[in-house]
C-alpha positions in Angstrom: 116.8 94.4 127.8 117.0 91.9 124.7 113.2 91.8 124.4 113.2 95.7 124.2 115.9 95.9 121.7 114.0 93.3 119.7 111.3 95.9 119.7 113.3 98.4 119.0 115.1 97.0 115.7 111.1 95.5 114.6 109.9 98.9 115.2 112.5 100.4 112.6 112.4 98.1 110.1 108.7 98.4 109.7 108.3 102.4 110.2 112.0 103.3 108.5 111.0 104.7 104.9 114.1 103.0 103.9 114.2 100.2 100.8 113.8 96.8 101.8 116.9 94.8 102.2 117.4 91.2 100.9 117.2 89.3 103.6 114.3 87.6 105.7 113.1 89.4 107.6 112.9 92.3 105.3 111.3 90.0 102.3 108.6 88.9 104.9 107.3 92.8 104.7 107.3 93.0 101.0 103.8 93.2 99.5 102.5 92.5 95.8 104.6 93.0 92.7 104.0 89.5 91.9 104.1 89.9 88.4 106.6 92.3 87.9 108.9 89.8 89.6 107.9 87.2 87.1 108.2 89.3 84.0 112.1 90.5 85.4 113.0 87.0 86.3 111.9 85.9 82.5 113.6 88.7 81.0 117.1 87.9 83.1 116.7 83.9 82.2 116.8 84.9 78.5 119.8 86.6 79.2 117.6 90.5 78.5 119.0 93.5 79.9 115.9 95.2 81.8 115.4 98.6 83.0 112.5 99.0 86.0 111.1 102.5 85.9 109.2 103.6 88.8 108.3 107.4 90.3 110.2 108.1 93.6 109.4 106.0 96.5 107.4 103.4 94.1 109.5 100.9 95.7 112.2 99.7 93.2 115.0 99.2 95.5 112.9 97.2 97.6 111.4 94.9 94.6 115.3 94.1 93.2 116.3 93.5 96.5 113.5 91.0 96.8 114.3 89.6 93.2 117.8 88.9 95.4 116.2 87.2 97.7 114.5 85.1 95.9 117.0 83.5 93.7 119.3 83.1 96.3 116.8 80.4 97.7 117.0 78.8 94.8 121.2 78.7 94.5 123.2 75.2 95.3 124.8 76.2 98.7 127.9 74.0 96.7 128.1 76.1 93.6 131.3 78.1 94.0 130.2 80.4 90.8 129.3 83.8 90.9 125.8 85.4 92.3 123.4 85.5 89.5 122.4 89.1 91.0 125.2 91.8 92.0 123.9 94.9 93.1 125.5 97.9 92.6 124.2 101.4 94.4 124.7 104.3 91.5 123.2 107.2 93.3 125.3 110.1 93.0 127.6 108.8 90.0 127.5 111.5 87.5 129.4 109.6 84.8 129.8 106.5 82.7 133.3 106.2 84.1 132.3 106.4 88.0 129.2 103.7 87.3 131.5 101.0 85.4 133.9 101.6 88.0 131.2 101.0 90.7 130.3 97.8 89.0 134.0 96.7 88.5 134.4 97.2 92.2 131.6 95.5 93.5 132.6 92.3 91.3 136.2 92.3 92.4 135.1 93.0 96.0 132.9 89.6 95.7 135.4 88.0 94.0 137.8 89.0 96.4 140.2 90.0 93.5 141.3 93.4 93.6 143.8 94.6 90.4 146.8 94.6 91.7 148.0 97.4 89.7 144.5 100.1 90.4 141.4 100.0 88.3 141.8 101.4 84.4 141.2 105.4 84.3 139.2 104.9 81.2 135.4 103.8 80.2 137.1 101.4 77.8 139.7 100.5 80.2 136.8 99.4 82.8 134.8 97.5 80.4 137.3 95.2 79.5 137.6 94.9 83.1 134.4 93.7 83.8 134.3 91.5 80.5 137.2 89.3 81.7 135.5 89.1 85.1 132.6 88.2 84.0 134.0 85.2 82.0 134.4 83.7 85.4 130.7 82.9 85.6 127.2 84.3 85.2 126.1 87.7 86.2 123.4 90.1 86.3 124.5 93.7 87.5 121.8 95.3 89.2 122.5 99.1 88.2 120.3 101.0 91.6 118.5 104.4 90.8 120.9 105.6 87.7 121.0 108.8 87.1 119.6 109.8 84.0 122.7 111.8 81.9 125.3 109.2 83.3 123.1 106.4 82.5 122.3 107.8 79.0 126.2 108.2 78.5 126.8 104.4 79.8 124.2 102.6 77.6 124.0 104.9 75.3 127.6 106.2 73.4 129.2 103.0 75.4 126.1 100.6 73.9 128.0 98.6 71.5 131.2 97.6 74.0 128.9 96.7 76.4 127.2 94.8 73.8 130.4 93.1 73.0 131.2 91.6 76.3 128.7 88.8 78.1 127.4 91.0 80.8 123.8 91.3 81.6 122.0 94.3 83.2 119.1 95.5 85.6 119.0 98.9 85.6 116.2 100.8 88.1 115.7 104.3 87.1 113.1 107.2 88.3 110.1 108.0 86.0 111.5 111.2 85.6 114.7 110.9 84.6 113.8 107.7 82.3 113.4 109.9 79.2 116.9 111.2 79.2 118.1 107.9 79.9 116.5 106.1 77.4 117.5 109.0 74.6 118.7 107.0 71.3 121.0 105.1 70.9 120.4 103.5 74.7 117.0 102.8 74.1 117.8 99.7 72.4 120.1 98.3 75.0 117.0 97.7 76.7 115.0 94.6 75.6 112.6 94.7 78.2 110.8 97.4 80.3 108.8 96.9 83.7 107.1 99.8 84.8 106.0 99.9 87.8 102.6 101.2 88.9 100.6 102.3 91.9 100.4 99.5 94.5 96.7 98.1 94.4 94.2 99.6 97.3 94.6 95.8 98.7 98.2 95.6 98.5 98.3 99.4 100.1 96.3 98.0 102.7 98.4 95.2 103.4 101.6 96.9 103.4 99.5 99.6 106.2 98.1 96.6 108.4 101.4 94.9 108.8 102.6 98.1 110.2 99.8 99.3 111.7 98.6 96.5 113.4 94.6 95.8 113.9 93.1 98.5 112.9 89.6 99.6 111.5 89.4 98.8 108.0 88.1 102.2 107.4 91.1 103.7 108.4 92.8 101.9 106.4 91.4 102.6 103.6 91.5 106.2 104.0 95.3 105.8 104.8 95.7 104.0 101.5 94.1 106.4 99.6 96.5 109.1 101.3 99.2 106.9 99.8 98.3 107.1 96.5 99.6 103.5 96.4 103.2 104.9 96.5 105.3 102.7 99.2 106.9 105.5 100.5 104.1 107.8 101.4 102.3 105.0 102.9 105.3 104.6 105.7 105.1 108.5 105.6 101.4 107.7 106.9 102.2 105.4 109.2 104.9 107.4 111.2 102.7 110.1 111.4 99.5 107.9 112.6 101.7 106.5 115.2 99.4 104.3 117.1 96.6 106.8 117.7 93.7 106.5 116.1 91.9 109.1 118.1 93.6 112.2 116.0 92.9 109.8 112.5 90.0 112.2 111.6 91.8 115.5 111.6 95.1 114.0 110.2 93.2 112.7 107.0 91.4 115.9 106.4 95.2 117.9 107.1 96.4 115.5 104.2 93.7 116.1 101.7 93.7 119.4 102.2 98.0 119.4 101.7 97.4 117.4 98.6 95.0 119.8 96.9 97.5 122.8 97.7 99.7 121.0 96.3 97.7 120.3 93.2 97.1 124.1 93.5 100.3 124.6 93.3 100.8 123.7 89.7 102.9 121.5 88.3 105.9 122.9 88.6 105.8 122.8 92.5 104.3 119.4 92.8 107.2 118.2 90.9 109.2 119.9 92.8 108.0 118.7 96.1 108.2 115.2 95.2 111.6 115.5 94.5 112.2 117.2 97.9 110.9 114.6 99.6 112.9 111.6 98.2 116.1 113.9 98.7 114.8 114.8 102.3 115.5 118.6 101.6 117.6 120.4 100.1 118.9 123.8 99.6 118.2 125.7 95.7 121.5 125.1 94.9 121.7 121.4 95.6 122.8 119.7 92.2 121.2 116.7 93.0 118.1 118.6 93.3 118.5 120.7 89.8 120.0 117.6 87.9 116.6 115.7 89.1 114.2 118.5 87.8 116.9 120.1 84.9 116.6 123.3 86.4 118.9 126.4 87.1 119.4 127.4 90.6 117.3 130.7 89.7 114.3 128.5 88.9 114.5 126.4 91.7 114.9 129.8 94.1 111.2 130.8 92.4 109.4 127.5 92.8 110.5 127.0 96.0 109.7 130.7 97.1 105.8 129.4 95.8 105.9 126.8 98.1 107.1 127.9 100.9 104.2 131.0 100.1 101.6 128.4 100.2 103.0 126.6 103.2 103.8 123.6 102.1 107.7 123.5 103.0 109.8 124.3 106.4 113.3 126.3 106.2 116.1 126.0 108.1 119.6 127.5 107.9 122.5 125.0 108.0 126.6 125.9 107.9 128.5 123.4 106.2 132.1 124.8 105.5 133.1 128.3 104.3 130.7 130.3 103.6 127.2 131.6 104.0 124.7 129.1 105.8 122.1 127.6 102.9 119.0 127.5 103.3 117.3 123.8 103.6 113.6 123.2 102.0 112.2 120.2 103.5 108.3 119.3 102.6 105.7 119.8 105.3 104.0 116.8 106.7 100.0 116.5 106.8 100.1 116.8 110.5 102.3 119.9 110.1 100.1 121.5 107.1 97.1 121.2 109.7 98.7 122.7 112.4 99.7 125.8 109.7 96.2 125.7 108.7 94.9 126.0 112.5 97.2 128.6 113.1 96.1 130.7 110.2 92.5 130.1 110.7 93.4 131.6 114.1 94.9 134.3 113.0 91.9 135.0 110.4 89.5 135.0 113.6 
């Protein structure tokens, strides 16, 4: 029974399409990103604030949470002074306000120092907050996948008091949403930018084999280029490929062919579906959906009416509450785009 949960808690961790966490196990499955490592490290031991930009599912949780683990092998177990890094998840804060008092939180929570008398109700409030705490010892808030208008309001119009108090940042941010983030004046809070890029076709590979197991190398190059070298469409491969490499041929062919509709598409709806996928659906009236693309609920109804045209999304209808039931978008796998194709060839004949 323990030997199959083992298996069962391996099998996740390397199929999940989940971040990496900081811990061993995890950090054994991390692949490349050598240098961006280094240049973040250098940037945080001049005491730089640094903002990694990276498109959805390039893996930017995953390479602060290794950062983590790596300076923690480094720390003096004696050293009673604050964690160099403090990570701080900001998905779904849509202000300045709610991200200092995310940060605020997770630094009391560590220091196991709640305010007696409730957090301050203002920006200003929470700032001097953290600036006393902070005096306690060195810190490095790591700010997780900001959104880009609360982000922009944060280092932005708040710049200067956050200038004023001996705090340090690492901020991770989608590709998409850097632009409004980075609108002047926060572009200069900034010192130092680490994009990151593609994963290299060996590092794709690696990141496939210690999933996939022995495998041909072919395949794994074809399953690499189906990647993209994006992290998260790699694990997307490997779910799918599940251990049978007697269906590869038709599954690589289903993704090409996705990929060019897709590109056929237009912009608009590749966009789009990228987005969908690193939300894992959502309905046309999701706001975390239209404050990703910046779009009105009417635009979103269109594009997503295109894709679903072209097959390359599934509906479903889900009740939540009062109301009428929305309807869910969710992006069509490559196994599932060949089996629409099949069945339309079908039809055709």
């Amino acid at each position: 029974m323990l030997t199959l949960l083992t298996e069962s808690i391996v099998s996740y961790m390397t199929l999940s399409g989940r971040p990496l966490l900081d811990t061993r196990p995890d950090n054994e499955l991390f692949v490349d990103r050598a240098d961006e490592l280094g240049r973040i490290r250098a940037a945080l031991d001049q005491g730089l604030n640094c903002l990694v930009v990276g498109e959805r599912g390039s893996g930017k949780t995953s390479l602060v949470r290794a950062l983590m683990f790596q300076a923690r092998q480094h720390e003096d177990p004696e050293d009673l002074g604050l964690p160099r890094l403090l990570y701080v998840r900001s998905a779904g804060a849509l202000s300045a306000t709610e991200l200092l008092g995310r940060a605020a939180g997770a630094l009391a929570g560590y220091q196991g120092d709640p305010p007696a008398g409730g957090w301050p109700g203002t920006a200003a409030g929470l700032i001097a907050e953290l600036g006393e705490r902070a005096q306690r010892g060195p810190v490095v808030m790591i700010l997780d996948d900001a959104a880009a208008d609360a982000g922009n309001a944060l280092f932005g119009a708040l710049r200067d008091e956050l200038w004023s108090i001996d705090l340090r940042w690492l901020v991770t941010v989608a590709t998409a949403d850097s632009g409004t983030l980075l609108r002047p004046p926060a572009d200069a809070f900034f010192e130092v930018q680490v994009e990151l890029e593609p994963l290299s076709v060996d590092a794709a590979k690696e990141i496939l084999r210690l999933r996939m197991g022995s495998v041909d190398d072919r395949l794994l190059e074809e399953a690499a280029a189906i990647g993209g070298g994006n992290p998260r469409r790699l694990l997307d491969v490997v779910r799918e490929f599940d251990g049978d490499s007697s269906e590869w041929s038709e599954f690589a062919t289903a993704a090409q062919q996705r990929q060019q509709a897709l590109i056929q598409a237009g912009r608009s709806a590749h966009m789009l579906a990228v987005e969908l996928e690193a939300l894992g659906g959502a309905s046309a009236s999701d706001d975390r959906l239209l404050s990703r693309m910046g779009w009105t609920r009417a635009r979103a109804v269109q594009v997503l009416g295109e894709l679903e045209k072209a097959g390359l999304v599934t509906t479903s209808s889900v009740k939540a509450g009062q109301g009428r039931p929305k309807k869910i978008y969710k992006v069509v796998s490559p196994a599932q785009f060949g089996q629409r194709q099949l069945h339309a060839t079908g039809r055709a004949v």
